[in-house]
N, C-alpha and C positions, 0 to 999 in steps of 0.2 A: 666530284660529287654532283654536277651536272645534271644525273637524273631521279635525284630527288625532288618529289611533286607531290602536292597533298591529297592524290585521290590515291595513292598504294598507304600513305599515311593515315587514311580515313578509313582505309582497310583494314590495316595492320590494328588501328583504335577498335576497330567492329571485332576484332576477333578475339578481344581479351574483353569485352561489352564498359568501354571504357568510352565514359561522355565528355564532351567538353562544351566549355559553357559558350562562346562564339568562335565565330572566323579571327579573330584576334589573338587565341589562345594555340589556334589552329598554325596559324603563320609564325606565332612565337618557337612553338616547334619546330616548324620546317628551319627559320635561323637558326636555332641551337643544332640541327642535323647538319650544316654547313658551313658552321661558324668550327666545332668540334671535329666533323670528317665522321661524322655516323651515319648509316644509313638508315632507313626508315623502322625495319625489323627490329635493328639494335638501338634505338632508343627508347623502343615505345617497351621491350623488354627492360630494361631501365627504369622507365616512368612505371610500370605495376609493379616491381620490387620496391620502390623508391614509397608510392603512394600505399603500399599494402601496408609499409612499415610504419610510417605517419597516421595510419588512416584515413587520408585524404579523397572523398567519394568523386570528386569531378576536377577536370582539368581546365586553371584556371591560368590567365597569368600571372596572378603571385604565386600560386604555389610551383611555377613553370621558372622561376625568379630562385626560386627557395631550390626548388631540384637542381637549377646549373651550378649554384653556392655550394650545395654540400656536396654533390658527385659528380658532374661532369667536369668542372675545376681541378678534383681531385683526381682526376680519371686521368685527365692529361698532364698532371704531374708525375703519377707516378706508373705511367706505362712506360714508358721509355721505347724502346724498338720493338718491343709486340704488339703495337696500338694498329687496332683493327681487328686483330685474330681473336680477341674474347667472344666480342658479340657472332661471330662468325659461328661459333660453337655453342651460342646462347638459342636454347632449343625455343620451339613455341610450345601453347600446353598442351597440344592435341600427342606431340610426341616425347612431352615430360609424361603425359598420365601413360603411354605406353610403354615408358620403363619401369615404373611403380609395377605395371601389371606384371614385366616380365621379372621385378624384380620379386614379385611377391609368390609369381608358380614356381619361380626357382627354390624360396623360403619354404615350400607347400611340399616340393618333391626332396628337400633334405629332412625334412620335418618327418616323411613317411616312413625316414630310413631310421629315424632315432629313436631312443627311449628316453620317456620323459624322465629326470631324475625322480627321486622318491620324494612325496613332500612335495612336489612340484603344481601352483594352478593352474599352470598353463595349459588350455584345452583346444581342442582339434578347431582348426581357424576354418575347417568346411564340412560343410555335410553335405549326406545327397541332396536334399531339398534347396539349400544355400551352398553353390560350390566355390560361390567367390566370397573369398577373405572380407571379415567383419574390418580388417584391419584398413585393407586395402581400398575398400569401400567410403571408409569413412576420410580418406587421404585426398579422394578424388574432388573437384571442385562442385559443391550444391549449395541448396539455401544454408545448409549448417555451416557454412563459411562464415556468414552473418554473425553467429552466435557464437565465436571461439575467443575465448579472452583477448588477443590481439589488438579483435575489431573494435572491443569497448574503451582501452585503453593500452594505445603504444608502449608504456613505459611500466605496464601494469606487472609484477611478479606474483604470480601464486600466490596464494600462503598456504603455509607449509602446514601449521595448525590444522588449518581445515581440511585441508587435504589428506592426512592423517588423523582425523575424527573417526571416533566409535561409534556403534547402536545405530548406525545408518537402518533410517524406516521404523523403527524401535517405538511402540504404541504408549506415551506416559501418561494418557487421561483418555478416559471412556465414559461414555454417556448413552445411555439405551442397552439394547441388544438388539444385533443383526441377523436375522437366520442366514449360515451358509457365508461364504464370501463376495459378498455384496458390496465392498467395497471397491466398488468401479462402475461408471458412470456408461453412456451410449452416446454421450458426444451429442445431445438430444436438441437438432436444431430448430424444433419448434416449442422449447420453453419461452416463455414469452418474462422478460425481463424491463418493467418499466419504475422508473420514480412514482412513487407512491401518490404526492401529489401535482401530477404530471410535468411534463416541462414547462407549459406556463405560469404554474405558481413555483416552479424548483428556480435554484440560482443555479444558472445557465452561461453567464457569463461577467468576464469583469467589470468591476463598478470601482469612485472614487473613491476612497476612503481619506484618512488625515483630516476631518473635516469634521470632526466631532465636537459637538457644543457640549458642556456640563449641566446644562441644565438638560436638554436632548437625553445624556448620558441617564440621569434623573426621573426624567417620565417616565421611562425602560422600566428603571429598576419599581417605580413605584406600582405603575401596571400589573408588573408580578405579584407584589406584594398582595394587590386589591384581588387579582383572578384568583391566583392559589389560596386568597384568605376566603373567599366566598364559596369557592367548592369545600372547604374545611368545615364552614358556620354550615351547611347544606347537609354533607357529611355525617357530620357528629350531630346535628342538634343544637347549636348554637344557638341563644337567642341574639347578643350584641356582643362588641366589641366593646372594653374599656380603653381607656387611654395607660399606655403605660408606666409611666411618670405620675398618674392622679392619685391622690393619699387614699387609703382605702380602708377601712378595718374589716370587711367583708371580700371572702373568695370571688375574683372578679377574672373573666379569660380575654388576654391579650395577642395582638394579632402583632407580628415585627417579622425584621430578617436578623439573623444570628450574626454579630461581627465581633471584630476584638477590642480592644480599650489600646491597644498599640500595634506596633509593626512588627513583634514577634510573632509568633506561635501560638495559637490560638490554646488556653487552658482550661480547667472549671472555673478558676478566681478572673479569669479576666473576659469572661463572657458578657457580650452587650447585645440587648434588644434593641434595635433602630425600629419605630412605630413606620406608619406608613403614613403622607400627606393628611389625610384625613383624621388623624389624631395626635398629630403635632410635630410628626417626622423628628420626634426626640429620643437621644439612644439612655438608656438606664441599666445599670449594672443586674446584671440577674446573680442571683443564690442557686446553687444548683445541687446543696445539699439533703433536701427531703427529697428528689426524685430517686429512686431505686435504681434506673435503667435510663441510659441516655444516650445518643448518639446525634451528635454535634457540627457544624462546619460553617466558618465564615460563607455568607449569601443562601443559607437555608431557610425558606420560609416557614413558619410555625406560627403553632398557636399555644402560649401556655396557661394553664389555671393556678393561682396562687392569689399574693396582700401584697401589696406596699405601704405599709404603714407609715410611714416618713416620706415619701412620696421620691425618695434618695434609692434606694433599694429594691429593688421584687425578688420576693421570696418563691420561687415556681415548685406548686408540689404536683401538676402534672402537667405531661407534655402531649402534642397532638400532632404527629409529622407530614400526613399530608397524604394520600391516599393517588390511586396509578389510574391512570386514564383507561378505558374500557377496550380493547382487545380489537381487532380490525375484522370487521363481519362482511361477505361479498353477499350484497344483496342482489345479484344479477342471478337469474336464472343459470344453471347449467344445463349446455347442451347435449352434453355426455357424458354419463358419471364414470364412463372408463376410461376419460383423459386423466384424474385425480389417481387412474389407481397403481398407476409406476412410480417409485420413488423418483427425487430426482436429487444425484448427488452435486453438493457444494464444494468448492474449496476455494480455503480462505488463506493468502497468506499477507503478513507485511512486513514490510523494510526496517533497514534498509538490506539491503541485496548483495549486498560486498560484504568483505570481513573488514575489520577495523583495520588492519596492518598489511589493505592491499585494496587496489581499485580493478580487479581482477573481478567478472563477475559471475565465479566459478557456484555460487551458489542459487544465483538466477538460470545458470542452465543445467543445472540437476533440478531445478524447481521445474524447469519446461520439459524435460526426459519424463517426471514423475505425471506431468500432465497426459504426455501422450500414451505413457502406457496405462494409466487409469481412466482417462478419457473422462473427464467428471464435464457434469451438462455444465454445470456454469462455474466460471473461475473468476473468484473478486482478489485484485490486487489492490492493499494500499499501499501509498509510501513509505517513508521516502523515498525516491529511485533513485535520485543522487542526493546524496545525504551532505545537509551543511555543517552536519557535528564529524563529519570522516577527518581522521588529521591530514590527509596529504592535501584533504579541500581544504580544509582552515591553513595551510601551510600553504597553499597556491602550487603546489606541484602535480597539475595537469596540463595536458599538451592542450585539449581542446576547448571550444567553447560546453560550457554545461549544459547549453542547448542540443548542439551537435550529440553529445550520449545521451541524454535524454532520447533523444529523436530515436537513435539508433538502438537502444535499450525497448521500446515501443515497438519498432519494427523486428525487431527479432523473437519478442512474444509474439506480434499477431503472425508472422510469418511461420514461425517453428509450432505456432499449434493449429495452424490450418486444418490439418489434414485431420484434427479429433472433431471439429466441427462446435466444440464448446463456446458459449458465450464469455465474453469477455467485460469485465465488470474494472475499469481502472479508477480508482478515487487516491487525491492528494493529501501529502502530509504539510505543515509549518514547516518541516525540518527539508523541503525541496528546495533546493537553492535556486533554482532558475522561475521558481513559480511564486504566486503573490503573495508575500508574507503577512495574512490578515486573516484574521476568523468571524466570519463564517469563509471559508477560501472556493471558492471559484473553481469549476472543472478544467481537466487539463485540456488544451487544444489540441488536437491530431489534424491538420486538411489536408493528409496527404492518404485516408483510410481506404480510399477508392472502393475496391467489391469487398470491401472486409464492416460496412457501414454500418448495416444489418446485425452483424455478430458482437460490436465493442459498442458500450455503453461508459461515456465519462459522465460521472456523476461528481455530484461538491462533497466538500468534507463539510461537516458531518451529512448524512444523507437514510433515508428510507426509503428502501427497495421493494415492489414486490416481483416475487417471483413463483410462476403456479401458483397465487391463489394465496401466499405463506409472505407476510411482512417480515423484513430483515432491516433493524436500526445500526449503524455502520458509523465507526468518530475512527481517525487516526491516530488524535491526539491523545495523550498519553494520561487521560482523565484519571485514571486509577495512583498512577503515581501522583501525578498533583492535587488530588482529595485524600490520598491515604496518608502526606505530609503534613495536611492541615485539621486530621478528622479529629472528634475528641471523643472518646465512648467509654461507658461504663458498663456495656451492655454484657451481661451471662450468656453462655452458651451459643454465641454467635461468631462467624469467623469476618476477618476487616473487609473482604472481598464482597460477601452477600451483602454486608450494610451499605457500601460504597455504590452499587448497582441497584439498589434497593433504593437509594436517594438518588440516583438519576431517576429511577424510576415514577416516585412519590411527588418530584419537584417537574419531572414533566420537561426534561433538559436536558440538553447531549453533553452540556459543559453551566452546571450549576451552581459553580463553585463563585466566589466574589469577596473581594479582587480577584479576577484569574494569576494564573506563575506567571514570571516575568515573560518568557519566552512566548507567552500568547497574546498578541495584539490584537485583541476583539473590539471590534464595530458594534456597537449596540444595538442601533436600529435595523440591521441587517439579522442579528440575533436574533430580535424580537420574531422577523420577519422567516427565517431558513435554519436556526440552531435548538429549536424546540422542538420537541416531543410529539407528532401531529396525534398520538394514540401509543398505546403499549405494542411493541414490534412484539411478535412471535420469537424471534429470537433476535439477541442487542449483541453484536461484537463488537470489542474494545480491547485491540491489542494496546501491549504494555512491556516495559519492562520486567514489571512484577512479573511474578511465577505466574505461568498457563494455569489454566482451568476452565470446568465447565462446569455449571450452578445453575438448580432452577431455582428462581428466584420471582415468585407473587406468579408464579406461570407462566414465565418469562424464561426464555435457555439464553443465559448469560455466558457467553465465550470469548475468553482472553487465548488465541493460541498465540500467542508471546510472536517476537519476532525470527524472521527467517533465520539469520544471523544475530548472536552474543559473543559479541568485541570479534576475538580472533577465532572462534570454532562456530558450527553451525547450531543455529537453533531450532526453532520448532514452527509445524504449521497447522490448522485445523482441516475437517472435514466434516461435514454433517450431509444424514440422509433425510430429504424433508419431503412429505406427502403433500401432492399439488391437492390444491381445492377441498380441504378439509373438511369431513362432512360433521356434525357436532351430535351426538349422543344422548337423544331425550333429553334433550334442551342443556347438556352439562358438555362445555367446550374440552375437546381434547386438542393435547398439542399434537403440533403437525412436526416437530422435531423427533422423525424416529429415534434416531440415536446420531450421536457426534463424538470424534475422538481428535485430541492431540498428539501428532507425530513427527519425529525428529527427521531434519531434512539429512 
């Protein structure tokens, strides 16, 4: 083995585009080729078998440690008198992908000769226009190498569930009407996509958290209190506030936030008015049997008119909930009013991305196939993308770091939707394991986006976007289930979904709820600062467990399109077509949400 040398080894690396991290890793090689009796060809075939299987992206010395452990160890035990002759036989890829080819014109000219059985899908693998095999095509090594369940997870199996799901594409909610089939985008690279209130007032990046005083926690909450009660008194007509606790024989209106009398479940009997600083910050049992219609939740600010005669008591015979911040108007001139006049399609979906009973991310690449063939101008992703509630995460049965798929989950969307030219919109969930667990959360990091800079936009959770001229209010978090656990209503003819969006709306909050679930570790002053309302979005998305839908709600298009994935089968994603630069209608705003639908991946 004499003429083993690192520049036919540097080759032999260049020609499978296989990196190593120094001359260290380099030399660790060249001893394993002469310590084993391999030659340069047949290891480095070795090391991409070894590393495809792992996923391991660069050649280091530990993982050069870990490959002589599990195969070349084993290679020299149990060859016996043919050791040598494998790799001898061990093709490279230039003339593996030439037997696919001849294996596939061979498959093409017995295929000419046959008749398909009856019942049979199997259809003609070429035409004149395409005369190479769809099959053979996709066998071949490209970017979609990236993107094949292997690469996300070594140890990943299918699920068979999913994989076997119905109603593939199948439309469960619709919103507007579309003339014609319009639903499909032009990949439109001059939509212009920024945070609403631009980067330097957006949260941008990570901050300390743990460091929360109670009293700090207090200002927050009292603040709220004061703002939402004074647009209320402005509002309605209020003259004063009374104190809520003051004995009173005369109808007097009290300003508080809604809380409970204990750590259950918020009820009619055990509802509390908490006052604000300014009139004694004392909590009073409220009565809540002469109001007719009610709709209730621990940290909802209000105002209600009623007695407390015993000064123990309030008796509330009406309620005031709090009115929605005024709609986002672009005062800038436009320069051409036939930039407004193409729609521009959306799509929204979120996580997580896998099925519950498999870390296979078989539904993140029919998410990417669906992009490219509808080509929508802007695509928002939320999380999670590696999900901390998956069991095999909570079980610790993954090969790699959470960082390393994360990463590789990123590159395989911006890679595999290149070529539609869509903008790329990524925002984080709570439920990301590798990212910071705290609310208001911090956007994701990518430094490795290079010419893709321009087109992907990380935003924080919760966040407002606009896009063409059209605001878009965006939470990951799962506000609908954690308000629709705690809401309390007596309301006629209203369904829990418009009331629940309807109180983010009125309270001016992406997460208005208080206490928050457990599972939300909110920052307050951060809150104050990045988790509020800046205006009423044109359209609010808040994926959820709950059931999809789409609601207008105070003129607001409210959409839940649920998550990609429920547990082991596929679930649902949205799309909407929205008119850039909305022109308003003798002075009477119309929405800019032509129409939106939810559909099953």
């Amino acid at each position: 083995m004499a003429d083993v040398n690192s520049e036919k080894l540097k080759c032999e690396l260049q020609t499978f585009g296989i990196q190593y991290e120094d001359e260290a890793a380099l030399d660790k090689m060249l001893e394993q080729c002469l310590c084993h009796r391999i030659k340069e060809e047949g290891i480095v075939n070795e090391w991409f078998a070894f590393s495809t299987t792992k996923g391991l992206s660069k050649l280091t010395v530990s993982n050069l440690e870990a490959f002589e452990h599990e195969v070349l160890n084993k290679k020299n035990k149990s060859k016996g008198s043919s050791k040598g002759t494998k790799f001898n036989n061990t093709r490279d890829v230039h003339s593996i992908q030439d037997l696919i080819k001849a294996e596939e014109e061979e498959e093409n000219l017995l295929d000419s000769y046959s008749t398909p059985a009856k019942g049979s899908q199997k259809r003609a693998l070429t035409t004149p226009e395409h005369p190479q095999s769809k099959r053979s095509s996709a066998r071949l090594p490209s970017p979609g190498l990236l993107l094949s369940p292997a690469s996300f997870s070594p140890c990943a199996t299918p699920s068979q569930k999913y994989s076997m799901r119905g109603a593939r594409g199948e439309v469960v909610v619709t919103f507007g009407a579309v003339q014609g089939p319009r639903w499909s985008g032009k990949g439109q690279t001059a939509v212009q996509v920024d945070l609403l209130e631009g980067r330097e007032n957006s949260l941008t990046s990570s901050y300390k958290y743990m460091l929360q005083r109670l009293r700090d926690i207090r200002d927050v909450l009292t603040e709220k209190i004061e703002s939402l009660g004074e647009e209320l008194k402005t509002h309605f007509n209020i003259e004063e506030f009374s104190p809520a606790s003051l004995p009173v024989q005369d109808t007097v209106s009290v300003l508080g936030q809604v809380c409970c009398d204990s750590n259950g479940k918020l009820n009619a009997q055990s509802v509390l008015l908490e006052a604000s600083q300014e009139h004694g910050a004392r909590q009073v049992p409220v009565d809540l049997s002469d109001l007719k219609e009610y709709s209730l939740f621990p940290g909802q600010v209000v105002v209600m008119e009623g007695i407390n005669t015993s000064g123990s008591r309030f008796i509330a015979s009406k309620l005031y909930e709090g009115v929605p911040l005024p709609f986002f108007s672009n005062s800038e001139p436009k320069q051409d009013m036939s930039e407004g006049s193409e729609p521009v399609m959306v799509l929204v979906a979120c996580g997580p991305y896998t099925p519950s009973d498999s870390l296979a991310y078989d539904p993140l690449l029919d998410l990417i196939n669906i992009i490219n063939k509808d080509r929508p101008d802007v695509c928002i992703l939320l999380g999670p993308f590696v999900d901390s509630k998956h069991e095999q995460i909570e079980k610790g049965q993954v090969t790699e770091t959470f960082e390393t798929i994360f990463y590789r989950c990123m590159d395989s969307i911006v890679d595999g939707t290149r070529g539609t030219g869509c903008k790329l919109v990524f925002i984080p969930s709570l439920r990301d394991i590798h990212h910071h667990y705290i609310y208001p959360q911090p956007p994701f990091s990518l430094p490795d986006l290079k010419d893709d800079v321009q087109r992907v936009t990380l935003a924080p959770e919760p966040c407002t976007l606009l896009i063409g001229g059209v605001t878009l209010g965006l939470t990951s978090t799962d506000i609908l289930f954690h308000m629709g656990a705690e809401e309390i209503s007596s309301a006629t003819g209203s369904d829990r979904f418009s009331r629940i969006m309807k109180h983010m709306l009125t309270q001016r909050s992406y997460y208005p709820l208080y206490p928050p679930a457990e599972e939300v570790n909110m920052d307050y002053e951060r809150f104050q600062q990045y988790g509020l309302l800046p205006l009423t979005p044109d359209i609010l998305i808040a994926p959820s467990e709950l059931r999809y839908f789409i609601k207008d709600v105070s003129g607001c298009v409210c959409v839940n399109p649920g998550r990609l994935t429920k547990g082991q089968v596929g679930g649902t994603y949205g799309r909407l077509l929205i008119q850039q630069n909305p022109v308003h209608e003798e002075g009477k705003r119309v929405s800019p949400c032509i129409a939106a639908q939810v559909v099953k991946i």
